[in-house]
C-alpha positions as CSV (number, residue, x, y, z in Angstrom):
1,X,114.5,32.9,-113.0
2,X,111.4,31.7,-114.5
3,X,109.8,28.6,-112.5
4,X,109.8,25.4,-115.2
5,X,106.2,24.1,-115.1
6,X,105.5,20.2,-115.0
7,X,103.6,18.3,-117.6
8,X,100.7,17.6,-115.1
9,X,100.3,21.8,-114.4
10,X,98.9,21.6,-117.7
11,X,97.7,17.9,-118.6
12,X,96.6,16.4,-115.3
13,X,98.2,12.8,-115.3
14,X,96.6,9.6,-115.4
15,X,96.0,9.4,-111.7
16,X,95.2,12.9,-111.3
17,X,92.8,12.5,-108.1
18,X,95.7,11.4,-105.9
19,X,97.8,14.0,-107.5
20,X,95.0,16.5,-106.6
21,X,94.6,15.6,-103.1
22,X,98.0,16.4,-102.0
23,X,98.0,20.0,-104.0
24,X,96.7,22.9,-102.3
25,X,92.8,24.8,-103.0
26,X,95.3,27.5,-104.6
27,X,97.0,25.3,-107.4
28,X,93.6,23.8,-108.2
29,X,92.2,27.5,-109.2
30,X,95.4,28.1,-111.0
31,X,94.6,25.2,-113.1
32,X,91.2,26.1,-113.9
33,X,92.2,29.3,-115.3
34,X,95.0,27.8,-117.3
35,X,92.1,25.4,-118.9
36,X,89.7,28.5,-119.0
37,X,92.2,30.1,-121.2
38,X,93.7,27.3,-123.9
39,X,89.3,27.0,-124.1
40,X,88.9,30.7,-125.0
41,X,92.1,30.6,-127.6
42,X,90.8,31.2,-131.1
43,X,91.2,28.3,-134.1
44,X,94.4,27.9,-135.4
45,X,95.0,26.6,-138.6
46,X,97.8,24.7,-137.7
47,X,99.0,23.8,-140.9
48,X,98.7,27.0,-143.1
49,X,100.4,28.8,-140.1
50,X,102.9,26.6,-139.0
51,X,104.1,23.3,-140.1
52,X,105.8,22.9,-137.5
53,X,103.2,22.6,-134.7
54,X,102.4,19.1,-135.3
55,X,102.7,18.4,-131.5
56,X,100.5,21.2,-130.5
57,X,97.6,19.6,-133.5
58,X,98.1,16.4,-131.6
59,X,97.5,17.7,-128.3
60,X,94.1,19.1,-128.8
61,X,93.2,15.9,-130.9
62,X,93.6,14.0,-127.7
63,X,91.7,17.0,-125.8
64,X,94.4,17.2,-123.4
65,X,93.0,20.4,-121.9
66,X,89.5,19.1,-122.1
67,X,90.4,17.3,-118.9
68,X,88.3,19.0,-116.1
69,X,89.5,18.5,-112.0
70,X,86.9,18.4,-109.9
71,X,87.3,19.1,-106.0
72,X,86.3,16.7,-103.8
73,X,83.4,17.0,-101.7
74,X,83.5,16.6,-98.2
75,X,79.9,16.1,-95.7
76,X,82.0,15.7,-92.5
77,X,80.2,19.0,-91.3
78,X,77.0,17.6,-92.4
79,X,77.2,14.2,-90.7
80,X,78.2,16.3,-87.0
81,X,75.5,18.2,-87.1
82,X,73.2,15.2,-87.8
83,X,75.3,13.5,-84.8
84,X,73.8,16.3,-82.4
85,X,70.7,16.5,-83.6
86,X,70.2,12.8,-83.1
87,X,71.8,12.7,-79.3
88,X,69.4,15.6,-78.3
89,X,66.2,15.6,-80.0
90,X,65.1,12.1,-81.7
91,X,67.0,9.8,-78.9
92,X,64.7,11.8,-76.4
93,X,61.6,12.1,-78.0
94,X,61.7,8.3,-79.0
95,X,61.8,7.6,-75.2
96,X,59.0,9.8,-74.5
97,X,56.9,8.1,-77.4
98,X,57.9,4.9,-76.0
99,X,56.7,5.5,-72.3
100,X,53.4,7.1,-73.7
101,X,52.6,3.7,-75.3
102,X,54.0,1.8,-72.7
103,X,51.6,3.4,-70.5
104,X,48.1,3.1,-72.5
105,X,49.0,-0.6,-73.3
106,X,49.0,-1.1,-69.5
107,X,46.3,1.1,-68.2
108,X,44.2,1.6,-71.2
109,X,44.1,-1.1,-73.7
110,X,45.0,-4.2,-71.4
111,X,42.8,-3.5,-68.6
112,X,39.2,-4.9,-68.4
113,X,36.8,-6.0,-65.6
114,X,34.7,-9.4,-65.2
115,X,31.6,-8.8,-63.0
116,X,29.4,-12.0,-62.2
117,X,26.1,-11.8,-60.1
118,X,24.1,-14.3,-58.4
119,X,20.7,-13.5,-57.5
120,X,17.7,-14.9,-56.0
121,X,16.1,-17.6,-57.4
122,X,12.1,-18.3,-56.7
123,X,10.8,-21.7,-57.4
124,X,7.2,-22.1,-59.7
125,X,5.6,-25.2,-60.9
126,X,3.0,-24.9,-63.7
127,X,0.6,-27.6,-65.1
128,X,-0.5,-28.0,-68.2
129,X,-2.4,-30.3,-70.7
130,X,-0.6,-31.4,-73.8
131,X,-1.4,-32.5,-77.4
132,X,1.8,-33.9,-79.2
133,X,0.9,-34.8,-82.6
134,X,1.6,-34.7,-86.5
135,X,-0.3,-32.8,-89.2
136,X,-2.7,-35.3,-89.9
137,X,-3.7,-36.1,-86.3
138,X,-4.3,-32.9,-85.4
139,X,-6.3,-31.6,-88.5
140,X,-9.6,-30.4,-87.7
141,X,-9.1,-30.8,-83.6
142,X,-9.7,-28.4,-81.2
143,X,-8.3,-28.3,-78.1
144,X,-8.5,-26.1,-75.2
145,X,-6.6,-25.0,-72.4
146,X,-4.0,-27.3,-73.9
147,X,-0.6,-27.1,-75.3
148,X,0.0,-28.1,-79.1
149,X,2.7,-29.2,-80.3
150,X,4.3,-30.6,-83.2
151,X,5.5,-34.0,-83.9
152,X,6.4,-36.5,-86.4
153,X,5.6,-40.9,-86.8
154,X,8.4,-42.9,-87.6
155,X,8.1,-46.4,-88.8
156,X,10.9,-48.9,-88.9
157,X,10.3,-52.2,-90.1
158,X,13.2,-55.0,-90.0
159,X,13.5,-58.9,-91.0
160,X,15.6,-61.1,-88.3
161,X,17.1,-64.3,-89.4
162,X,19.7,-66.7,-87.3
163,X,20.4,-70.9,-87.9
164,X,20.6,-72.7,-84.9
165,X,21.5,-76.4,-84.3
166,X,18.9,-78.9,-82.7
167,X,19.5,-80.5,-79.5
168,X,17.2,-83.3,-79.5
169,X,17.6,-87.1,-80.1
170,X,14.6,-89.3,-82.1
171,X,14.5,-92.6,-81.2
172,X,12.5,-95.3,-83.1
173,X,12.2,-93.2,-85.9
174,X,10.3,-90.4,-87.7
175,X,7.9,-89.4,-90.6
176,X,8.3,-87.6,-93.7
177,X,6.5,-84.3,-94.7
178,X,5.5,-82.7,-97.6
179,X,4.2,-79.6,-98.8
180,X,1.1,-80.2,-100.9
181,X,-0.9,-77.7,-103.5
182,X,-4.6,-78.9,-102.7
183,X,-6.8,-78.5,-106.1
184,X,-10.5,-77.6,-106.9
185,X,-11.8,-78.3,-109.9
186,X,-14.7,-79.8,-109.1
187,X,-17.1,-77.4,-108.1
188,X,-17.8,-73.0,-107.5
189,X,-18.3,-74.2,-103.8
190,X,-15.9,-74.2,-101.4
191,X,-14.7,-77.4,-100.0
192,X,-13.3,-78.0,-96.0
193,X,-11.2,-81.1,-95.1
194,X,-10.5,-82.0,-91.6
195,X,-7.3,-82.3,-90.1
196,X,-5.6,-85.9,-90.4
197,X,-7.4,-86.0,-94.0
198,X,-5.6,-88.9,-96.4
199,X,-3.9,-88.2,-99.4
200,X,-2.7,-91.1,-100.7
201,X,0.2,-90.8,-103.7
202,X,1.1,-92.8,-106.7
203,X,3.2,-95.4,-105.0
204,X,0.3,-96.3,-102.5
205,X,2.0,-94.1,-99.5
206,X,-0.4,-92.2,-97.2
207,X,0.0,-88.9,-96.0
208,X,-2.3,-86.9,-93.8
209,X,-3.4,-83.5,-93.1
210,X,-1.6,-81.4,-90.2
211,X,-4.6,-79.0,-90.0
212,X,-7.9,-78.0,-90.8
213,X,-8.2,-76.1,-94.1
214,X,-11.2,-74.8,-96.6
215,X,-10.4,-75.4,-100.2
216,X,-11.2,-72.0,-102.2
217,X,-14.2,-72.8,-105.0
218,X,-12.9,-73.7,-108.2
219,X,-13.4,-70.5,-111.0
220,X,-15.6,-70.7,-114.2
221,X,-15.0,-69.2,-117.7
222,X,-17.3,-67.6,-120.0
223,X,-18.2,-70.9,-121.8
224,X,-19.1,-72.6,-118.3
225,X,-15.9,-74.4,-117.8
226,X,-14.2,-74.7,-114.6
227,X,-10.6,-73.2,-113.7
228,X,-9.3,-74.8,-111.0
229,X,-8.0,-72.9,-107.5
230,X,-5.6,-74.5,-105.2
231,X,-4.3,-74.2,-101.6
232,X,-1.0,-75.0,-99.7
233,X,-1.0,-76.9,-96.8
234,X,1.2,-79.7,-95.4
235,X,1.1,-83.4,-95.0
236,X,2.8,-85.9,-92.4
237,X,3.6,-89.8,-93.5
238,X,1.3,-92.0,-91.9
239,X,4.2,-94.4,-90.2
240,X,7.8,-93.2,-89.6
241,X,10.5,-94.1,-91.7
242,X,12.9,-93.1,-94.9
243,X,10.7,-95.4,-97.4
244,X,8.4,-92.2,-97.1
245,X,10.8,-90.1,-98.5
246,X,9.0,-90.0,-102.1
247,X,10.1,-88.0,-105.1
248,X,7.2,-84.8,-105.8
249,X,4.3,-86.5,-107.5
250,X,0.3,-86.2,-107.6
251,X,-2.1,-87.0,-104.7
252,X,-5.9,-88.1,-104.5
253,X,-8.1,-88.0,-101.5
254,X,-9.3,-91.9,-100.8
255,X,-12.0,-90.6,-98.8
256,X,-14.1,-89.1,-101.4
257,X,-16.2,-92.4,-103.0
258,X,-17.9,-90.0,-105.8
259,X,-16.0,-90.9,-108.7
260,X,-16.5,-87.2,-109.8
261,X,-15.6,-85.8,-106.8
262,X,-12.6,-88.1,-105.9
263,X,-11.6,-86.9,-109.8
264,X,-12.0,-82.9,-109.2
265,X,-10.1,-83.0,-105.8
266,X,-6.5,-83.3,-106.2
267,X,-2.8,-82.2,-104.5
268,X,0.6,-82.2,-106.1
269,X,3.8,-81.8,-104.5
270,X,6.5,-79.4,-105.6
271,X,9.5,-80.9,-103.8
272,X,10.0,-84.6,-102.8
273,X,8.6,-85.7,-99.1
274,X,12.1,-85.2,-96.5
275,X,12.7,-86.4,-93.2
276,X,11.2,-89.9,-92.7
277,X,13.4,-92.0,-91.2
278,X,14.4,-95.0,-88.7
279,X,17.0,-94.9,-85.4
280,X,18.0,-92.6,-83.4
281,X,18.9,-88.8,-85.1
282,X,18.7,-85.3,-84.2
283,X,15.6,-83.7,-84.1
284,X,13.7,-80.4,-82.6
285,X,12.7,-80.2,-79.0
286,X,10.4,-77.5,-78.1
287,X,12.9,-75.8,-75.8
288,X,15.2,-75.1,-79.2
289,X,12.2,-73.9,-81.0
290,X,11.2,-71.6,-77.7
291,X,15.0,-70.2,-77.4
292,X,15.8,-69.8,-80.9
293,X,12.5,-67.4,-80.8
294,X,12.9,-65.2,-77.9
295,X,17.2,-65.3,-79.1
296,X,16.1,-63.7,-82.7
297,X,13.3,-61.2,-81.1
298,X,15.5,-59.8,-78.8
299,X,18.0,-59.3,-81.8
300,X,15.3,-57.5,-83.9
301,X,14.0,-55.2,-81.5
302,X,17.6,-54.1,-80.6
303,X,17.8,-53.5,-84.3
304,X,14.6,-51.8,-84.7
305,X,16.0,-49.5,-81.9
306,X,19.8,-48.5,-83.9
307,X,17.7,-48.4,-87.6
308,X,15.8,-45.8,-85.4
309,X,18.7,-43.6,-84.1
310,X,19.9,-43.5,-87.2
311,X,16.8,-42.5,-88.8
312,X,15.8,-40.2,-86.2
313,X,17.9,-36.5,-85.4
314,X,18.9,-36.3,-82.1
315,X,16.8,-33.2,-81.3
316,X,14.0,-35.0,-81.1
317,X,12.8,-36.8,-77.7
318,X,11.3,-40.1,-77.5
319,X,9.0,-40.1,-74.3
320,X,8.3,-43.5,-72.3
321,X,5.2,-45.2,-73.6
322,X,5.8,-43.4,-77.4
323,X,7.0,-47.0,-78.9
324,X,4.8,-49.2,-79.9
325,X,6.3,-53.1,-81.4
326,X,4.9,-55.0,-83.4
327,X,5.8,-58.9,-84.4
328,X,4.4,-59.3,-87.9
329,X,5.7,-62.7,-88.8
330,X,7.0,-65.6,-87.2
331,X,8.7,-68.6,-89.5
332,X,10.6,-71.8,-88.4
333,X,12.1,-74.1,-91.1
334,X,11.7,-77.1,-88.4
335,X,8.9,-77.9,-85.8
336,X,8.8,-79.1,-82.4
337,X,10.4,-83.3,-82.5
338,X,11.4,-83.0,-86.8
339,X,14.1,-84.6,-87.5
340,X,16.8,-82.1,-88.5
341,X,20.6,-81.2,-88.2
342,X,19.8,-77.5,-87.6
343,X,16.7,-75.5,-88.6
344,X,16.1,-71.6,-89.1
345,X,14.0,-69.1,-87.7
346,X,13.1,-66.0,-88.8
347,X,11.0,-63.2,-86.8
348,X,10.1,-59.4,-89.2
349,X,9.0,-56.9,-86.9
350,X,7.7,-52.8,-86.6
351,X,8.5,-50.1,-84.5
352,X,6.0,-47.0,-84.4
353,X,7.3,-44.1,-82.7
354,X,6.1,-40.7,-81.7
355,X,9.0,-38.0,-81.5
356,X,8.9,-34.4,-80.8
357,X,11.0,-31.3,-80.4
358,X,11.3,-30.6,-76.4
359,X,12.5,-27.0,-77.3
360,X,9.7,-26.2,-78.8
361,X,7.4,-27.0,-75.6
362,X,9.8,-25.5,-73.2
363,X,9.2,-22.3,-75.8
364,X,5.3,-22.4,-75.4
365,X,5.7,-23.1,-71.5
366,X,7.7,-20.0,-71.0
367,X,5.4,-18.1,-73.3
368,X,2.7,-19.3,-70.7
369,X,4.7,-18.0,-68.0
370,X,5.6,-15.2,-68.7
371,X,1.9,-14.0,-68.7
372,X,2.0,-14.8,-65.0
373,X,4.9,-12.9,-63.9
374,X,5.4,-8.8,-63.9
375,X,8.0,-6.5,-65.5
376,X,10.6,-6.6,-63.0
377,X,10.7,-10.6,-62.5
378,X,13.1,-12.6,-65.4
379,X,12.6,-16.2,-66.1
380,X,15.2,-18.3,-65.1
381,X,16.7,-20.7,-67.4
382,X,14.4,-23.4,-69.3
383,X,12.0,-25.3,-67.6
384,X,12.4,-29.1,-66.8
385,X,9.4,-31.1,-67.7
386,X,7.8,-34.5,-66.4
387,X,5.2,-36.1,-68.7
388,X,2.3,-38.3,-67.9
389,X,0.6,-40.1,-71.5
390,X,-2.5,-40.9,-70.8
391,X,-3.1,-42.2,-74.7
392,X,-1.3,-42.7,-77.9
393,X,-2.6,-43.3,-81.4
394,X,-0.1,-45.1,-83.6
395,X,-1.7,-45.3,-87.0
396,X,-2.2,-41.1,-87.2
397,X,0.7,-40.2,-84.7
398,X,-0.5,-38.1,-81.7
399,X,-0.1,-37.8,-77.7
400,X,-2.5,-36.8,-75.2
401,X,-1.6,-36.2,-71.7
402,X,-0.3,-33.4,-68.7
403,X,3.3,-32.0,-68.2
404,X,3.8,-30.9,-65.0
405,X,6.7,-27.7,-65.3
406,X,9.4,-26.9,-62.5
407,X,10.6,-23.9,-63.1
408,X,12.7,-20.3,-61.5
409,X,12.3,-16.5,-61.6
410,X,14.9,-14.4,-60.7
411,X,14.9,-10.3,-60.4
412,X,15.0,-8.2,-63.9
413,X,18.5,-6.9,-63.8
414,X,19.7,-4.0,-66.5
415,X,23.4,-4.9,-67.6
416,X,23.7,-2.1,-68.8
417,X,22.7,-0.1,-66.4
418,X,25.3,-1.8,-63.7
419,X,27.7,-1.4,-66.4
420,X,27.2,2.4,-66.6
421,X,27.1,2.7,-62.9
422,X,30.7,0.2,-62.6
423,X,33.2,2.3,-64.9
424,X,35.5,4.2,-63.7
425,X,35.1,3.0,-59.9
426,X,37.8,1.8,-57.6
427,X,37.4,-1.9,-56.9
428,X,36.4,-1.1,-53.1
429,X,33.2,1.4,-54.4
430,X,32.4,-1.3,-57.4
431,X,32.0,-4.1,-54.3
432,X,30.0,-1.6,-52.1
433,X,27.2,-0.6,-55.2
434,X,26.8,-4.5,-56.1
435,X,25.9,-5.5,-52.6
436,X,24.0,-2.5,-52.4
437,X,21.6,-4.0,-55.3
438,X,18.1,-5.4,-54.0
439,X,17.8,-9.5,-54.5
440,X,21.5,-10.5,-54.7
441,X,22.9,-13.4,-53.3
442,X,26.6,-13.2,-54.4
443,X,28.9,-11.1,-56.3
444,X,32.5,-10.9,-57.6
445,X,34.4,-8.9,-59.8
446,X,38.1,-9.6,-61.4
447,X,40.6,-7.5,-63.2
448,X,42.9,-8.1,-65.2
449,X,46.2,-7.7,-65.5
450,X,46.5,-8.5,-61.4
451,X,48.1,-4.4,-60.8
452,X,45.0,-3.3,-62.1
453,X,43.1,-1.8,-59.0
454,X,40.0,0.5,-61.0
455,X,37.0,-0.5,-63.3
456,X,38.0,0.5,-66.6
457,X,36.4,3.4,-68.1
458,X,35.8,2.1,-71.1
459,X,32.8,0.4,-70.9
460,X,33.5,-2.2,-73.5
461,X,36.1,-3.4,-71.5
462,X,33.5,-4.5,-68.7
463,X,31.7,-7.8,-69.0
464,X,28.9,-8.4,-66.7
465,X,27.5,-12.3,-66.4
466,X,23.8,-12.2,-64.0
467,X,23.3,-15.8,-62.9
């Protein structure tokens, strides 16, 4: 009896993969040759031959049989083998990689050596002349058997000003002063008036000199006519009192009887006469005028000295005796017993200075000493220098004087030569060939990390200080 075949033998259904993977290797051949053969049937003309194969037309307009089942592919062999191959080869040789790395981080690429050395030092002193000075002080100079060396002149000049209240009490009164432009136009020669001279103004009130002063001569034009020249100067009221507090006005000299004379010699006042007055007021002792002064010059010169460490790099020394100050001016708004409330005074000062690079001598010193020691003797360090200035010229800039030089030599000791000799060495051979070198005083060596118990090979791993 003939087995009846199911649709799917032919047409696999709609979920053919799960139909697939219960059937057996042998039905899916059976089905590739059953769609290997509808594939190899000849064209049939379906309609000319039989009308009544409608439903075989329709089945390969759907291509049915077109339908291809493919076996699925299994790696579960693949992925064991992979499995063993893993657990016996890369698992292993990973560790041994490891380890091998392991072991030159810690003995090759960690390790490294500090050696320091103190030897022994010999003390020198060595004497020498010096010339410190700038460009244009030393142009043209010759000097011998002594040390030259650059330098530079700074100038700082500064203007002090402070108030300050007056202390002291005037009883009985006190005079007006003025400030009084003296005229000459009466003669080219010059023209001296005494102190306590009388200049009388237009309301009759006297005022006289404070000093002694020369009139300058009078200046004439190219038609012989006179220009006249004048002088400032002031005047104190004759008797104390505010009635000699007169508004600015012109001045003649009563004691000057030639009418032409008494004409061409003159003052005028630019401001009205102050401070005249009657009772008991403040005023200006001496001791204000002395403390206000030495107050304000102490304040300048400590700002002469900041304007000059700003102006000033700090490379540069400043050696006692290469400052030079200068007070240029000295003004008081009050003098000693005027009446006043408070009064000003204001000092302007200069600072000269000298200043040179020490490096720069301690360069030339060492040159100088190095003439005087052999090839297997090393300079130690930099010198340290005392100075004695014998003289100092401001106005060009210069120095003369002696430095007196302490210095230190020490043995000449190849690093890398101790070096070469240090690599490779356990620690207890390293110790016995440094105290085994001539001229030292104390040695020490340190590795790192702490299990480390050999000098590195490697010599760039071993660093060698010589003190």
């Amino acid at each position: 009896m003939p087995i009846k075949k199911k649709i799917y033998d032919i047409k696999p259904p709609r979920n053919w993969k799960t139909v697939s993977s219960r059937r057996s290797e042998e039905d899916l051949v059976e089905v590739h040759k059953i769609q290997d053969t509808v594939e190899e049937m000849p064209p049939i003309n379906y309609l000319e031959e039989d009308e009544d194969a409608s439903w075989l037309k329709n089945i390969k307009e759907k291509n049915t049989l077109r339908r291809v089942v493919t076996p699925k592919i299994h790696f579960k062999h693949f992925y064991s083998i992979g499995q063993s191959l893993f657990r016996k080869i890369i698992i292993p040789l990973c560790g041994v990689i490891f380890l091998v790395g392991l072991y030159v981080l810690a003995f090759v690429i960690l390790p490294k050596a500090t050696v320091n050395i103190n030897t022994v030092k010999t003390p020198g002193v060595y004497n020498a002349r010096v010339f410190i000075a700038t460009t244009e002080a030393s142009e043209g100079t010759t000097q011998v058997d002594t040390l030259l060396i650059p330098a530079q002149l700074y100038v700082v000049s500064h203007k002090e000003s402070q108030e300050f209240l007056a202390t002291g009490n005037k009883i009985g009164g006190t005079k007006a002063t003025v400030k009084l432009n003296i005229y000459n136009n009466y003669s080219t020669s010059p023209q001296i008036l005494v102190a306590g001279t009388r200049f009388q103004a237009e309301s009759g009130k006297i005022f006289r000199l404070d000093s002694r002063l020369v009139v300058p001569p009078a200046k004439k034009d190219n038609q012989g006519d006179l220009t006249p020249v004048y002088i400032e100067a002031m005047a104190t009221a004759d008797e104390p009192g505010d009635s000699y507090n007169i508004p600015a006005g012109k001045f003649t000299i009563p004691g000057f009887n030639d009418p032409k004379k008494f004409a061409g010699f003159y003052a005028t006042s630019d401001k009205a006469a102050a401070g005249g007055s009657m009772g008991g007021i403040k005023s200006v002792t001496s001791d204000d005028l002395k403390n206000a002064e030495t107050k304000v010059g102490k304040d300048l010169l400590n700002s002469l000295d900041e304007e000059l460490k700003i102006k000033i790099s700090t490379d540069y020394k400043i050696l006692e005796g290469a400052k030079n100050y200068k007070m240029q001016q000295i003004e008081s708004t009050a003098k000693t017993d005027q009446v006043a409330e408070k009064f000003t005074v204001t000092m302007s000062g200069e600072i000269r200075v000298i200043a040179f690079k020490e490096i720069e001598l301690q360069k030339l010193v060492k040159e100088q000493l190095q003439k005087q020691i052999d090839t297997t003797t090393d300079i130690y360090g930099d010198p340290t220098l005392e100075y004695t200035i014998n003289k100092a010229d401001f106005t060009k800039g210069s120095l003369t004087g002696q430095i007196k030089a302490n210095w230190s030599s020490r043995p000449l000791i190849s690093q890398e030569e101790i070096i070469d000799n240090l690599a490779g060495k356990n620690i207890e051979a390293a110790k016995t060939y440094l105290e085994n070198i001539p001229n030292m005083n104390k040695t020490s060596i340190k590795l790192w990390p702490g299990y480390i118990q050999k000098i590195p090979s490697n010599e760039a791993k071993i660093r060698v200080t010589i003190d």
